[in-house]
C-alpha positions as CSV (number, residue, x, y, z in Angstrom):
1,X,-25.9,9.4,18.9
2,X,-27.8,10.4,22.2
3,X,-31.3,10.5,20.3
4,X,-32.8,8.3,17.4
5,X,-33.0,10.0,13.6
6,X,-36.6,9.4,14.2
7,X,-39.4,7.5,15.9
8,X,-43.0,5.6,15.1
9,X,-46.3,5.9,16.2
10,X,-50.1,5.2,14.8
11,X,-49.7,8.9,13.1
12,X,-46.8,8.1,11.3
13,X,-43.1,8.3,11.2
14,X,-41.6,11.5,12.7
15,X,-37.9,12.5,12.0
16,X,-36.4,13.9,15.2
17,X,-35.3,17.9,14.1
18,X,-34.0,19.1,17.6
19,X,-33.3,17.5,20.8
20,X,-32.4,19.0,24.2
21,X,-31.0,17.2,27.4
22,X,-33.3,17.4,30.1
23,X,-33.5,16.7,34.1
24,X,-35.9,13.3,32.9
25,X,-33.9,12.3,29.3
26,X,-34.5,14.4,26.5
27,X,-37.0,16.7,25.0
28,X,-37.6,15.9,21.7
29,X,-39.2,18.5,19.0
30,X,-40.5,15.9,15.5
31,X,-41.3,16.7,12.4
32,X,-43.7,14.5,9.9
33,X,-43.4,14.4,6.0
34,X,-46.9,16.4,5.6
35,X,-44.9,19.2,7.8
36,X,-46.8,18.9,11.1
37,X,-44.2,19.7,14.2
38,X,-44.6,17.9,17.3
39,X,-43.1,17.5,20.9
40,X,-41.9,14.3,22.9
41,X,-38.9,13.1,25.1
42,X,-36.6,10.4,24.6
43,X,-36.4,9.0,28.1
44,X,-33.9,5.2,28.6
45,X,-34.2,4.2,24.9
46,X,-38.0,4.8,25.1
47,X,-40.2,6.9,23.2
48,X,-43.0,9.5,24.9
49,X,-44.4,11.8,22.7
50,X,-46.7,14.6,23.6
51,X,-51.1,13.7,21.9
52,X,-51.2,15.7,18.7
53,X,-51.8,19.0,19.0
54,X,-51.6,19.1,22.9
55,X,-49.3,20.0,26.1
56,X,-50.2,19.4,29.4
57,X,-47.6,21.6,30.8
58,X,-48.7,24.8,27.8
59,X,-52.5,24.9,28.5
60,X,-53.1,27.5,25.2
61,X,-51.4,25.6,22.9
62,X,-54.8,23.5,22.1
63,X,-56.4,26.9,21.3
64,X,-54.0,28.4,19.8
65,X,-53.7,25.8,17.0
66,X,-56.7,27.4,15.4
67,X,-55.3,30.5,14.7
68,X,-51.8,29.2,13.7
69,X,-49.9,26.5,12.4
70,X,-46.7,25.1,14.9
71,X,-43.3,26.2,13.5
72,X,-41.6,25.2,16.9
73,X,-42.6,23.0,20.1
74,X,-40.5,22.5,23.0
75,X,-42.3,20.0,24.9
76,X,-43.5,21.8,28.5
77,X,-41.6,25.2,27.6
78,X,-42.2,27.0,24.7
79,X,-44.7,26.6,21.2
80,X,-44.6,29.0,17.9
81,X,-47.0,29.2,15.9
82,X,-47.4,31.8,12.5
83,X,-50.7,33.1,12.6
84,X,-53.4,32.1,9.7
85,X,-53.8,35.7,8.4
86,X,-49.6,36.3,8.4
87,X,-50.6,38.6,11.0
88,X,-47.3,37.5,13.4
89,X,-46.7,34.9,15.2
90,X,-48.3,33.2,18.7
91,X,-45.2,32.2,21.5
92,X,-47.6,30.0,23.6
93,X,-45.3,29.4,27.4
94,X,-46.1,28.4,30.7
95,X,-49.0,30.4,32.0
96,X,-46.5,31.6,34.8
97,X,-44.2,32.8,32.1
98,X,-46.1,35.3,29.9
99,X,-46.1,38.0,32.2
100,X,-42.3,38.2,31.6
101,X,-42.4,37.2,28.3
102,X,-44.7,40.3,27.3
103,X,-42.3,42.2,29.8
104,X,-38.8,41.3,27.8
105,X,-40.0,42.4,24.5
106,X,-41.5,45.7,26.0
107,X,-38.7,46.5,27.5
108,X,-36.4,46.2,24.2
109,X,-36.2,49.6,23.4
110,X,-32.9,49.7,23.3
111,X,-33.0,48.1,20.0
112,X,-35.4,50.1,18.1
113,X,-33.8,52.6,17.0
114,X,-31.3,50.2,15.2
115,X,-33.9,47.7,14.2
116,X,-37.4,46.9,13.5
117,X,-38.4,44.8,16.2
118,X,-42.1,42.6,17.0
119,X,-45.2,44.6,19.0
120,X,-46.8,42.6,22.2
121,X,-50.2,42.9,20.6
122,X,-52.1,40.4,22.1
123,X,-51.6,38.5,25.5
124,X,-53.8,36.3,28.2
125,X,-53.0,34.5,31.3
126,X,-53.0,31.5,29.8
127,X,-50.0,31.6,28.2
128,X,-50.1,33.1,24.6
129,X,-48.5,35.8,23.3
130,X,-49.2,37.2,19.7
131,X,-46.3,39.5,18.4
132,X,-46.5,41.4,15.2
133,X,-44.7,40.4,12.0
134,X,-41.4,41.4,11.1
135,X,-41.2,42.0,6.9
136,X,-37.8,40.2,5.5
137,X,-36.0,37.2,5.2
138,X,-33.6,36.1,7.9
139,X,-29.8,36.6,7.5
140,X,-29.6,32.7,7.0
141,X,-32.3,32.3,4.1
142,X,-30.2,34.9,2.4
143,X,-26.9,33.6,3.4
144,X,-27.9,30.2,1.8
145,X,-30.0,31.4,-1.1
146,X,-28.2,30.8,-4.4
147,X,-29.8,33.1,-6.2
148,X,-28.8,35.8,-4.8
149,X,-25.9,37.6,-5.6
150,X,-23.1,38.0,-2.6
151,X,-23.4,41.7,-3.2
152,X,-27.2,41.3,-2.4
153,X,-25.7,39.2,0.7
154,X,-23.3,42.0,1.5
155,X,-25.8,44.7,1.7
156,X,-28.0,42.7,4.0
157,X,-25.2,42.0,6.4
158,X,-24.1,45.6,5.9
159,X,-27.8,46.4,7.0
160,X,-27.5,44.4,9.8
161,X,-24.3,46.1,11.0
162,X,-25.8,49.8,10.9
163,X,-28.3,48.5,13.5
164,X,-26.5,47.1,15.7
165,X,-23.6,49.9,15.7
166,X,-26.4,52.4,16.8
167,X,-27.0,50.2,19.6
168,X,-23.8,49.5,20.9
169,X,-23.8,54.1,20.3
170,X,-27.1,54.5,22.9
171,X,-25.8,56.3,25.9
172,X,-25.1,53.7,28.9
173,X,-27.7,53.1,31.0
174,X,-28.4,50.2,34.4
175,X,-31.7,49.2,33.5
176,X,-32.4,45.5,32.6
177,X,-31.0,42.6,33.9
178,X,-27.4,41.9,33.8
179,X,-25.8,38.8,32.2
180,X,-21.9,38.7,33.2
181,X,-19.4,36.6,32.2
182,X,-19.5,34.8,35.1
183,X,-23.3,33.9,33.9
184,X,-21.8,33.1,30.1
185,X,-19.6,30.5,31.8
186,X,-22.1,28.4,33.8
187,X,-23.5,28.0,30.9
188,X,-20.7,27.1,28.7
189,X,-19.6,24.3,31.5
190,X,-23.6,22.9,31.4
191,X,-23.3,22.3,28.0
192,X,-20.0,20.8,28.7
193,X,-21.7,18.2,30.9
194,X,-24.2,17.3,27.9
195,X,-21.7,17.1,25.7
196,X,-19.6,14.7,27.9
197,X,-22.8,13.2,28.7
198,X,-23.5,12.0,25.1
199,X,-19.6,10.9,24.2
200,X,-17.1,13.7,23.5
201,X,-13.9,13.0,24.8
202,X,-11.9,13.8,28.3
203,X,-9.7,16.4,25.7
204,X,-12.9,18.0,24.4
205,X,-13.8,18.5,28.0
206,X,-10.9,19.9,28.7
207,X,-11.0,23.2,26.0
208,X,-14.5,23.6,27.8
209,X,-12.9,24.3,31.0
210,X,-10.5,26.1,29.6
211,X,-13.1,28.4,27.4
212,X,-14.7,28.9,30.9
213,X,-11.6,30.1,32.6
214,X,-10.8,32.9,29.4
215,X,-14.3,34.1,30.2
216,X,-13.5,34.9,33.7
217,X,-9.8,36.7,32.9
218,X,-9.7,40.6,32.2
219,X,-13.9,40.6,31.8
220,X,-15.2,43.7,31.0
221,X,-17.3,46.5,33.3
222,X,-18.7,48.2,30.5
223,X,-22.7,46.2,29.9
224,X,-24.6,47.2,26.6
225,X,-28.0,46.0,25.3
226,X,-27.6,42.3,24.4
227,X,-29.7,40.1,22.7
228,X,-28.0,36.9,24.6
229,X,-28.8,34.6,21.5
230,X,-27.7,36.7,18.3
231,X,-27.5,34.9,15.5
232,X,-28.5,34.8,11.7
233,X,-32.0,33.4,12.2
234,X,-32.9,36.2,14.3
235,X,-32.2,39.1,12.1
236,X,-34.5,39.4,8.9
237,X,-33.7,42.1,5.9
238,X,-36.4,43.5,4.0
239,X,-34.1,45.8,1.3
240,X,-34.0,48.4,3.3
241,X,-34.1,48.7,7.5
242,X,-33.3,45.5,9.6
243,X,-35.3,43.4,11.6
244,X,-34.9,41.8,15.1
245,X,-37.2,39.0,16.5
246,X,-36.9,37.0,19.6
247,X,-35.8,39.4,22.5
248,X,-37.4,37.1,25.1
249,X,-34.0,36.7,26.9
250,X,-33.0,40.2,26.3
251,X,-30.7,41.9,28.9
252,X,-27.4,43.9,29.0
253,X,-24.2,42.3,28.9
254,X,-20.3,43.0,27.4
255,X,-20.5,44.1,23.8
256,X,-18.1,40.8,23.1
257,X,-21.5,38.3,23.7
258,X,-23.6,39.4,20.7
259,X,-21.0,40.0,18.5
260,X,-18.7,36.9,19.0
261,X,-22.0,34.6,18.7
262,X,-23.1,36.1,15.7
263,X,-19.3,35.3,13.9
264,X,-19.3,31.7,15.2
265,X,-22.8,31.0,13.6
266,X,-21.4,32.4,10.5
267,X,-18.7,30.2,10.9
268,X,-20.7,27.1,12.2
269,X,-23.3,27.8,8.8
270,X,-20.1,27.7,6.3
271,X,-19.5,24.4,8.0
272,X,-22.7,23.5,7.2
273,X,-22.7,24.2,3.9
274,X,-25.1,26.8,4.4
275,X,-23.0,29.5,3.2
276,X,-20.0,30.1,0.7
277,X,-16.1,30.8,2.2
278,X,-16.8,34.7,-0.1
279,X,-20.3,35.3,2.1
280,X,-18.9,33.9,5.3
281,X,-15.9,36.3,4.7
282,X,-18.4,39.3,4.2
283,X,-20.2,38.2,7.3
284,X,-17.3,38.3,9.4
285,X,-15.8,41.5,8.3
286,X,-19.5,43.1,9.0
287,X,-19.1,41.9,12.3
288,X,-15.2,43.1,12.5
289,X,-16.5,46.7,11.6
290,X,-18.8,46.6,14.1
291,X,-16.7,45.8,17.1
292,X,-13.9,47.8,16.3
293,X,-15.6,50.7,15.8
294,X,-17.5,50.2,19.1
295,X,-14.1,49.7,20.6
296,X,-14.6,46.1,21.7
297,X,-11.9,44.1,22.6
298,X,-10.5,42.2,20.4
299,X,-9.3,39.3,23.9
300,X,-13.2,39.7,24.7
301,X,-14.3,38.7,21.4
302,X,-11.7,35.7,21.4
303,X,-12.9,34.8,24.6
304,X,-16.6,34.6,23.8
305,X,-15.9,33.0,20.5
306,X,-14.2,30.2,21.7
307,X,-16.9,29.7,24.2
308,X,-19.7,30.1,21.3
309,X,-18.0,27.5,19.1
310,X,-17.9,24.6,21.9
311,X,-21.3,25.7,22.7
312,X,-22.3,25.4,19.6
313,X,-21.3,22.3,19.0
314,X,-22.5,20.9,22.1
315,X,-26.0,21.8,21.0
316,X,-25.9,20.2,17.5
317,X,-24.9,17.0,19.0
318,X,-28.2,16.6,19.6
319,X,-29.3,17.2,16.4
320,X,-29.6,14.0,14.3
321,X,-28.7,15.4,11.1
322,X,-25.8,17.4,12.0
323,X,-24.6,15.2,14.8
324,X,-21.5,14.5,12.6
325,X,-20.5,17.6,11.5
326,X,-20.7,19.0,15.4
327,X,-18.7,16.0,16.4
328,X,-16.0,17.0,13.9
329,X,-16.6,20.7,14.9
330,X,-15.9,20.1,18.3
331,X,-12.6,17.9,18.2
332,X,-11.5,20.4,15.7
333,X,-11.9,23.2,18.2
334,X,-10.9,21.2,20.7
335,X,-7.3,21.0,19.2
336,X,-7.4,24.8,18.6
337,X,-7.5,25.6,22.5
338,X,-4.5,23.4,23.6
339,X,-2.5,25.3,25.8
């Protein structure tokens, strides 16, 4: 495993939650047994973590931890925090980055009249954002709640897919950056490189490449409103409309993206044990309706959902407590993209 299950210091143990491979080793996001989140970097079998509470590289976050308590920290990119009073949440970036930060979100009307989606209500040059709060609980808390029923499950996916079929209905405009396939596959074959980086095999390598090349064959012309990370974590349910948070990377892009990403996380969370084979089967089948009544593809889809899966797995690698499972993932789908 390319990062340790967790490290020591005078504060404590910390178990290691998330890891990311960096230009100088990798960023490390830690969690302690009283629930405080903190940031480091595992750099040659060494240990740096970030003082308590502080970022050299995030200027606000110091202030900010008065008005909120950390759910996230990225060390030298990005800090959440939910507000004291439950009033939202505080994104606290690089002071060069709030501008477009603010920007993204304000610019993500595409996707309100499909979903509920966070106000910019608060922003300084410093770096801190504060967006509104979004009422609900994410498609995954349901997905994985047991006391639920999988009709309750049903509706909430059901909920979700009205939303996002009035999207993909808005009438095509050219505003907002573009992300094109050619975009979808530089990032596939980086995460390749990690994933070669911390073991997988010359075969596993291989389906990358090939995942890569399918991207590039018979791509589309036709760009919608994409979210560019669409997934059950971002999409909350309160009983009745659905909500959409974390449109920072918001742009337009084939219909295929969102929708593919969204079935391999419902895939990837059955594999987890996150969520039975009879709401995993809903979850695909709201996804289904969607993009054949938008007309999507169904080689796209394939396409990007290969590509999702090895990317997915790639990025659990470096997550100690699912390491395993993504190594099993990947050389499963691995063997599924054998010519």
């Amino acid at each position: 495993m390319p990062v340790p299950r967790e490290v020591r210091d005078a504060f404590g143990t910390w178990t290691v939650r998330r890891a990311w491979p960096s230009s100088r080793g990798y960023d490390l996001e830690l969690e302690h047994a009283d629930g405080r989140i903190r940031a480091g970097r595992w750099r040659d079998g060494q240990q740096e973590l970030s003082p308590v509470g502080r970022d050299r590289h995030l200027p606000a976050r110091a202030e900010a931890a008065a008005a909120g308590t950390v759910i996230s920290w990225r060390r030298g990119r990005r800090a959440v925090l939910r507000t004291h009073d439950d009033s939202g949440y505080l994104k606290v970036v690089r002071p060069e980055a709030v501008a477009s930060l603010a920007r993204a979100h304000a610019d993500a009307g595409s996707f309100r009249g499909g979903f509920v989606t966070p106000e910019v209500t608060v922003r300084d040059a410093a770096g801190c954002v504060h967006l509104s709060r979004i009422s609900g609980r994410t498609l995954h808390d349901l997905g994985a709640d047991a006391r639920l029923t999988d009709d309750d499950v049903c509706a909430a996916w059901s909920g979700w897919a009205r939303g996002w079929g009035e999207v993909l209905a808005m009438p095509p405009g050219g505003e907002g950056a573009v992300h094109t396939p050619d975009d979808e596959a530089a990032v596939l074959l980086r995460w390749r490189d990690h994933a070669v980086a911390a073991g997988s095999r010359a075969a596993t390598a291989a389906a990358f490449d090939r995942a890569a090349q399918a991207l590039l064959v018979d791509a589309g012309g036709h760009f919608v409103p994409a979210h560019r990370d669409l997934h059950d974590k971002q999409v909350l349910w309160d009983g009745r409309r659905a909500g959409l948070i974390d449109l920072d990377t918001a742009a337009r892009a084939e219909p295929a993206l969102d929708l593919a990403n969204l079935r391999a996380h419902v895939a990837w969370r059955h594999a987890q044990g996150r969520m039975s084979a009879s709401r995993a089967e809903a979850a695909r089948s709201a996804v289904d309706r969607v993009a054949s009544r938008a007309g999507v593809d169904p080689r796209r889809m394939n396409a990007y959902e290969t590509s999702s899966r090895l990317r997915l797995g790639a990025v659990y690698l470096f997550r100690p407590a699912w390491h395993a499972t993504a190594r099993r993932w990947l050389a499963l789908h691995a063997g599924q993209t054998r010519r």
